[in-house]
Each structure stands twice: as C-alpha cells, then as structure tokens.
LUMTORNU-948796 format. One line per field, with one value per atom (N, C-alpha, C): residue number from 0; residue in one letter; chain; atom name; y, x, z. Coordinates in pm, 1 decimal. Layout:
<rs>
num	[NUM, ...]
residuo	[a, ...]
cadena	[A, ...]
atomo	[CA, ...]
py	[Y, ...]
px	[X, ...]
pz	[Z, ...]
</rs>
This chain:
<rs>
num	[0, 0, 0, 1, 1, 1, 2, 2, 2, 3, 3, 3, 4, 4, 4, 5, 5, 5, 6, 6, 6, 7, 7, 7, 8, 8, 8, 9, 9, 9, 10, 10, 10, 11, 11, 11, 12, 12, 12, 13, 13, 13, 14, 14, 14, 15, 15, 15, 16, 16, 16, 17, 17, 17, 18, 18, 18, 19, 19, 19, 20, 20, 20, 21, 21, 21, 22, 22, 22, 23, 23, 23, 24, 24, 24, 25, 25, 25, 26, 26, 26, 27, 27, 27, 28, 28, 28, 29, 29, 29, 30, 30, 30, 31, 31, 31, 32, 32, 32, 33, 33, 33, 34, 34, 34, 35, 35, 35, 36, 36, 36, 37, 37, 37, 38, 38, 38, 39, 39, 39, 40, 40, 40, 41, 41, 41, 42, 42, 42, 43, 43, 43, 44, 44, 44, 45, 45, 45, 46, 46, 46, 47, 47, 47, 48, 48, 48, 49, 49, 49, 50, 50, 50, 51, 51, 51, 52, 52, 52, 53, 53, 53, 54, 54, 54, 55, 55, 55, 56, 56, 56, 57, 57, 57, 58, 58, 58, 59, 59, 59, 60, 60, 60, 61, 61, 61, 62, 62, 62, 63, 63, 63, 64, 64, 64, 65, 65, 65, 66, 66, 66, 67, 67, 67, 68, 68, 68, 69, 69, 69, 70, 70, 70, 71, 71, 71, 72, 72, 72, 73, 73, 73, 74, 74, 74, 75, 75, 75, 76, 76, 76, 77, 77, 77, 78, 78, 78, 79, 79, 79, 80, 80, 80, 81, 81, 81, 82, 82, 82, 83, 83, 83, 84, 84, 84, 85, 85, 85, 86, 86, 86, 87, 87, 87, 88, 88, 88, 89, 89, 89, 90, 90, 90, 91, 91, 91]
residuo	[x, x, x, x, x, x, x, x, x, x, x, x, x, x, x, x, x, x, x, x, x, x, x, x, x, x, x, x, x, x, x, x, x, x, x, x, x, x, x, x, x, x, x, x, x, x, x, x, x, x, x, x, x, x, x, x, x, x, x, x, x, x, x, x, x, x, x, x, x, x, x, x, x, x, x, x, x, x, x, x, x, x, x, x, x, x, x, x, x, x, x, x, x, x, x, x, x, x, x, x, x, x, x, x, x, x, x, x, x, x, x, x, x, x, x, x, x, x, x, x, x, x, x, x, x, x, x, x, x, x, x, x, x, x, x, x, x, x, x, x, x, x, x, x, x, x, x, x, x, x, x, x, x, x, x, x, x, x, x, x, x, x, x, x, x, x, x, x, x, x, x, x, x, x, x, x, x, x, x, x, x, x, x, x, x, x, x, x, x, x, x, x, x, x, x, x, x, x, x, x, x, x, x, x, x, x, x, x, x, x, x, x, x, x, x, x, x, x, x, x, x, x, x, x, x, x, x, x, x, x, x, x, x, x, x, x, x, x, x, x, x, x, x, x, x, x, x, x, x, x, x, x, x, x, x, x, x, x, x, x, x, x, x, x, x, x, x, x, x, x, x, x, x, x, x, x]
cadena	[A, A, A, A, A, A, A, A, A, A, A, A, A, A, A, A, A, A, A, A, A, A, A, A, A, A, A, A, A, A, A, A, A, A, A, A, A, A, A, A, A, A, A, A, A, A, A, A, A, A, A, A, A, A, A, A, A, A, A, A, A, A, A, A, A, A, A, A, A, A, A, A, A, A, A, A, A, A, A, A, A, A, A, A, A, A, A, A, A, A, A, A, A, A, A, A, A, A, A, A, A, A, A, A, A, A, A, A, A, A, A, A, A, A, A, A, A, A, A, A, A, A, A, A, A, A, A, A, A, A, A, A, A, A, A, A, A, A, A, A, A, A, A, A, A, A, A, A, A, A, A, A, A, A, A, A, A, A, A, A, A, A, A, A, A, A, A, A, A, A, A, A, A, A, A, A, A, A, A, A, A, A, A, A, A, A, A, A, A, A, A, A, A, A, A, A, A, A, A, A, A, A, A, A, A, A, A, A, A, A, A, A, A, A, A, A, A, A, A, A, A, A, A, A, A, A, A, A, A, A, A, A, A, A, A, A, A, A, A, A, A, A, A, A, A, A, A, A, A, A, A, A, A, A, A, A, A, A, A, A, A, A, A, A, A, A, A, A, A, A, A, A, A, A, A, A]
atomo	[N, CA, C, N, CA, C, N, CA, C, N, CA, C, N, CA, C, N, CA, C, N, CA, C, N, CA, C, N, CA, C, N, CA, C, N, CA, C, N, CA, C, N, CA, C, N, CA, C, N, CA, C, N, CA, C, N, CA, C, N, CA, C, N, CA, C, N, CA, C, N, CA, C, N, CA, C, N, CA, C, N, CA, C, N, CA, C, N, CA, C, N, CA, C, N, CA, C, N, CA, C, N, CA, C, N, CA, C, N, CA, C, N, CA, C, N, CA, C, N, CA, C, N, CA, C, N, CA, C, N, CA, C, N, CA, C, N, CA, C, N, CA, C, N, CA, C, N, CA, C, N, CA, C, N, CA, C, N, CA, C, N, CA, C, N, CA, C, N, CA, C, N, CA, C, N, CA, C, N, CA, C, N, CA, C, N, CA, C, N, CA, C, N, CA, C, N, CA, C, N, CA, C, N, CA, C, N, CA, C, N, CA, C, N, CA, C, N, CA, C, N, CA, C, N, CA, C, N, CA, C, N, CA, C, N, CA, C, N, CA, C, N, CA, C, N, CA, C, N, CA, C, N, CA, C, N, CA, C, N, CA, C, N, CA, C, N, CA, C, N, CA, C, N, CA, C, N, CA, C, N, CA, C, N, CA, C, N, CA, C, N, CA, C, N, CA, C, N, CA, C, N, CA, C, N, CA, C, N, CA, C, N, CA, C, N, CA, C, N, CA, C]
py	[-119.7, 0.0, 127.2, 151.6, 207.3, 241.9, 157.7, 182.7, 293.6, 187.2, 297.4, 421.8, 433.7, 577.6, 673.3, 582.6, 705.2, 700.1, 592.0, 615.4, 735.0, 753.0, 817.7, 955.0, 990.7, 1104.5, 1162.0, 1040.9, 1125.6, 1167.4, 1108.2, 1147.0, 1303.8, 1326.6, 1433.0, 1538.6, 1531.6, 1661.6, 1641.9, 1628.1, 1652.1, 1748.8, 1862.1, 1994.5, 2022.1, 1914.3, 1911.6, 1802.2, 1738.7, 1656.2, 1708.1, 1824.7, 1872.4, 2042.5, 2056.6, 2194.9, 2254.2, 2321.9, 2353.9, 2463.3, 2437.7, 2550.6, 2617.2, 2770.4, 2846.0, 2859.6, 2905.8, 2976.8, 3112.1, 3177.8, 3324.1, 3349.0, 3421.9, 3451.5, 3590.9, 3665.3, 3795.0, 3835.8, 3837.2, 3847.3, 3914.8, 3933.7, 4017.2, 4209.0, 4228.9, 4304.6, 4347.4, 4455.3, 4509.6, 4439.0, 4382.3, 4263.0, 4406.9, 4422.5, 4488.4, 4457.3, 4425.3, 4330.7, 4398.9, 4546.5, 4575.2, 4451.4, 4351.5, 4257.5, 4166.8, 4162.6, 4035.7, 4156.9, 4297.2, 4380.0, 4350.3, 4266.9, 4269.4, 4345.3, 4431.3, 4500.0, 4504.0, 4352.5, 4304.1, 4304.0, 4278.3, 4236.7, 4033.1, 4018.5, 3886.9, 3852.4, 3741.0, 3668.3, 3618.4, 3627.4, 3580.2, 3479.0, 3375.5, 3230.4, 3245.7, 3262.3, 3229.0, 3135.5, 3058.6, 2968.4, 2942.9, 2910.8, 2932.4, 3077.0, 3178.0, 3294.9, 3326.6, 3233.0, 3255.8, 3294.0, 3330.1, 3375.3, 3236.1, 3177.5, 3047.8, 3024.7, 3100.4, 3101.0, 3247.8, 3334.6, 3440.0, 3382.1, 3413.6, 3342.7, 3450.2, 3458.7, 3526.3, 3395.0, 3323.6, 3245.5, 3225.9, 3230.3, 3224.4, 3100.8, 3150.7, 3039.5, 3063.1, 2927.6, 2888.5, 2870.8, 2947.7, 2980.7, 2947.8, 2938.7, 2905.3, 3017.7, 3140.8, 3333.4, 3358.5, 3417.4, 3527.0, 3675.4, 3763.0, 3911.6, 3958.0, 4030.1, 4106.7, 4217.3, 4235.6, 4269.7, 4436.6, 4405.5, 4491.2, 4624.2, 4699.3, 4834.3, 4898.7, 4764.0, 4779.4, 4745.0, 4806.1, 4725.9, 4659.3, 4503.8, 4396.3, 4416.4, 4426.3, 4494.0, 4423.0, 4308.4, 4224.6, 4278.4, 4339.6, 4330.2, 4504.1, 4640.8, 4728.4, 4772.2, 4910.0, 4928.8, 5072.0, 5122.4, 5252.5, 5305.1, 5422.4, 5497.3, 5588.9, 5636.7, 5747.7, 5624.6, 5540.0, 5425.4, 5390.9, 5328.7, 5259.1, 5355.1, 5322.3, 5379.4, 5566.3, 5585.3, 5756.9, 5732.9, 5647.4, 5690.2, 5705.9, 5763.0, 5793.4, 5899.6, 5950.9, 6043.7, 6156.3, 6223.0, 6356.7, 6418.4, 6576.9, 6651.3, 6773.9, 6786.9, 6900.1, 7040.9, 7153.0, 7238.1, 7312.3, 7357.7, 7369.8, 7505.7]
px	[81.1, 0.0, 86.2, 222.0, 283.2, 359.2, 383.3, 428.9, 332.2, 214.6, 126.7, 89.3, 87.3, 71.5, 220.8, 356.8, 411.7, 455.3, 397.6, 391.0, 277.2, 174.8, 62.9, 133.0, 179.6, 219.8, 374.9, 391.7, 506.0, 452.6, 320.1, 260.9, 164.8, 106.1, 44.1, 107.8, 257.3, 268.7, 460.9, 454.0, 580.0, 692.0, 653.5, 719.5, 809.6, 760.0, 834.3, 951.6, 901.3, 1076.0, 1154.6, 1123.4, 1174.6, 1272.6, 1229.8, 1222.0, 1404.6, 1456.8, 1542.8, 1592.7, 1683.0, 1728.3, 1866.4, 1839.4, 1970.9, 2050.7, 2179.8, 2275.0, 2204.7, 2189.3, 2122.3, 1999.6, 1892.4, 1751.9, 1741.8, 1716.8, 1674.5, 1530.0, 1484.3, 1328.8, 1262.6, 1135.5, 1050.0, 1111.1, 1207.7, 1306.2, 1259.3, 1280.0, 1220.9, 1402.0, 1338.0, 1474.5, 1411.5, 1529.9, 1583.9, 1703.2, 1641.1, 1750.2, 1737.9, 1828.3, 1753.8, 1842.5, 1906.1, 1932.6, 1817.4, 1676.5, 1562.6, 1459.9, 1464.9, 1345.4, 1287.0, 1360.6, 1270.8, 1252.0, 1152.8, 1115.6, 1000.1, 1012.0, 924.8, 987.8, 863.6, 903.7, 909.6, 1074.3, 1090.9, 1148.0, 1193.4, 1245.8, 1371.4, 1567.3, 1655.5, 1700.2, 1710.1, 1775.9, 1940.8, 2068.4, 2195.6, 2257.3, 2340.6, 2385.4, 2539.0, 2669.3, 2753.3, 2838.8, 2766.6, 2831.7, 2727.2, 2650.6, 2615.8, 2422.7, 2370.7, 2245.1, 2184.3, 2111.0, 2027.9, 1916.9, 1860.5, 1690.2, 1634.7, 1548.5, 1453.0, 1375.8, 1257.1, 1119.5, 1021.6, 887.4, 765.7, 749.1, 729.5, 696.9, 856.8, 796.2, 854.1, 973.8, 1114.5, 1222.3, 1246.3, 1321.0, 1426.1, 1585.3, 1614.0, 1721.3, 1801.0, 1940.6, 2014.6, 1995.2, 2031.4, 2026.4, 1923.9, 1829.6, 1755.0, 1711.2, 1746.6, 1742.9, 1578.2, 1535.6, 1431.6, 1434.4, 1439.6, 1470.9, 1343.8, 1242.0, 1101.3, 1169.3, 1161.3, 1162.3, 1270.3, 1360.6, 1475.8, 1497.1, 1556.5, 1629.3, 1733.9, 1707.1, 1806.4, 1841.8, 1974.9, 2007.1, 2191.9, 2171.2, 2256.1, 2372.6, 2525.5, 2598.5, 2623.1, 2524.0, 2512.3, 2636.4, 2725.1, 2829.0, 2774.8, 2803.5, 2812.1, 2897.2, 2887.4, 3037.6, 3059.6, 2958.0, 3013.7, 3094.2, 3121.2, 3205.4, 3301.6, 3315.5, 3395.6, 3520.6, 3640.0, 3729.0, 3722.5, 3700.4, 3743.8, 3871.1, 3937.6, 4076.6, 4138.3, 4256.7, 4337.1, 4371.6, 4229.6, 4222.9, 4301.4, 4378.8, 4452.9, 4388.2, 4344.3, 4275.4, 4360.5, 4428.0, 4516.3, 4453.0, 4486.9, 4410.2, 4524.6, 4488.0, 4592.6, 4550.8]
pz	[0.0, 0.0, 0.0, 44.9, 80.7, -76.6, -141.2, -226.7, -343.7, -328.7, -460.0, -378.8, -298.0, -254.2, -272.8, -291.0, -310.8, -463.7, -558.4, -699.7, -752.3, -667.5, -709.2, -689.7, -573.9, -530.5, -641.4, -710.3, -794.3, -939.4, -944.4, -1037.8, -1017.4, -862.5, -854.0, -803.5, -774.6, -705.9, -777.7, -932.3, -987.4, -957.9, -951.7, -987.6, -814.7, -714.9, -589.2, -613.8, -711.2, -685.3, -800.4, -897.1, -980.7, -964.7, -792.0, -765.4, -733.7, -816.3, -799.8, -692.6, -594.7, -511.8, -561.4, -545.6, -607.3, -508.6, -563.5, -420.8, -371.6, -466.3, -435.5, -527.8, -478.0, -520.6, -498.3, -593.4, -563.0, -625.8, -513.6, -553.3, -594.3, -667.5, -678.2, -682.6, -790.2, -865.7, -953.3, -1029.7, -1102.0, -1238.8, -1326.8, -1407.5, -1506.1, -1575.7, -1737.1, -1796.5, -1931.4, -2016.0, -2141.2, -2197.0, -2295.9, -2414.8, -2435.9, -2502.7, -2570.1, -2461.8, -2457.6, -2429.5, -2414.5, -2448.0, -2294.7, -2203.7, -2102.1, -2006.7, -1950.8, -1828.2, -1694.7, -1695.2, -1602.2, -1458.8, -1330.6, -1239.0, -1199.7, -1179.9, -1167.0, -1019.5, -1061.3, -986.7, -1035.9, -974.2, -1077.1, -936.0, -1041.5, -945.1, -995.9, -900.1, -916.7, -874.1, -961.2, -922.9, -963.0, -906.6, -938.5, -1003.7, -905.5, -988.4, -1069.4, -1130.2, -1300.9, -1257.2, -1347.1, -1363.5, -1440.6, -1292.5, -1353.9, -1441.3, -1379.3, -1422.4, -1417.1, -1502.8, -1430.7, -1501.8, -1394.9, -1328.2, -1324.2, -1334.9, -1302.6, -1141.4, -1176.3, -1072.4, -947.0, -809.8, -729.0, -688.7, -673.1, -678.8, -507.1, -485.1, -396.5, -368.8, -274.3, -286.8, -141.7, -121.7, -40.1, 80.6, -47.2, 19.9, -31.3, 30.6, -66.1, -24.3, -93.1, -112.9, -181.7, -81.8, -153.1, -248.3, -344.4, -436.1, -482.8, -392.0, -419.4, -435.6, -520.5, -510.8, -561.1, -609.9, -683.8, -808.5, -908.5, -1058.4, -1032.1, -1108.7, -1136.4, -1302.6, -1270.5, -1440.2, -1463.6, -1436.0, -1495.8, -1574.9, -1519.7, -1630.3, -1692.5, -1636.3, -1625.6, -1558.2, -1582.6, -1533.6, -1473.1, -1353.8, -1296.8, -1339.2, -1403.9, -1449.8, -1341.3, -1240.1, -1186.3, -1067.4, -1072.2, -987.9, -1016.5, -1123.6, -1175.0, -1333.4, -1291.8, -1397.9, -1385.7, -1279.3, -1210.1, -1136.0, -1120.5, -1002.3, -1100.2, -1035.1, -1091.0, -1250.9, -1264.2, -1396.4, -1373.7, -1482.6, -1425.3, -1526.6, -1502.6, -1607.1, -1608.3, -1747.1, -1768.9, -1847.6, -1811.9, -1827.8, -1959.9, -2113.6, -2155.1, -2206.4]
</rs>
C-alpha cells in the first residue's frame, strides 16, 4: 500500500521533486535586459556565480534578497564608480 501511494504522489505533485534551489535569489526586482526587451518584475535564481533562471513564478534559494523596489540589471556598469581613479585633467 505504501508503495502505490508514493507512486501516485510522484505522479500528482511533480514539480516538488523537480524543484530547484539556487545559491542566491533575488526576488521580486524590477529585471531589465535591454538585449531580450525585457522589463518586467521577476524573480533571478543564481547559481555558481552565473544567472540560472529568471522566473515570473517564485524560486528557492540558499540566500535570498528582496529585491522589491529595486532594478536587477545584470551586467550594467556605474560609471560614476567605476574607472574615475586615478584620472589627471590638464588644463591647456
């Protein structure tokens, strides 16, 4: 009996033994990709460093960061950050 009850159960509730957990989840983010035109609010699953999955539907994650109220923008560089040291500006 034991058995067909847990054959039945791998038939009705699939997507739990299929369910992937990330290292990091940042949730419910406002994702922009102008590469894929996308500007939705998602969900991005990371895994190894790398960008696993983005999701409308809700992921699992090792970490997860709430993301509400913020842009996830993958790969975007700050200039007023990055590549200012060290500039010398000569006045001629």
């Amino acid at each position: 009996m034991r058995t067909l009850a847990f054959v039945l159960s791998l038939f009705l509730f699939p997507p739990l033994l299929c369910a992937q957990q990330y290292d990091l989840v940042l949730a419910g983010g406002r994702v922009i990709d102008p590469e894929t035109a996308l500007d939705a609010i998602r969900n991005v699953g990371v895994t190894g460093g790398k960008i696993a999955r983005i999701s409308a539907e809700p992921l699992s994650g090792k970490r997860e960061l709430n993301a509400r109220g913020l842009v996830v923008a993958p790969g975007f560089i700050d200039l007023h950050q990055h590549g200012q040291e060290g500039v010398i500006l000569y006045q001629v």
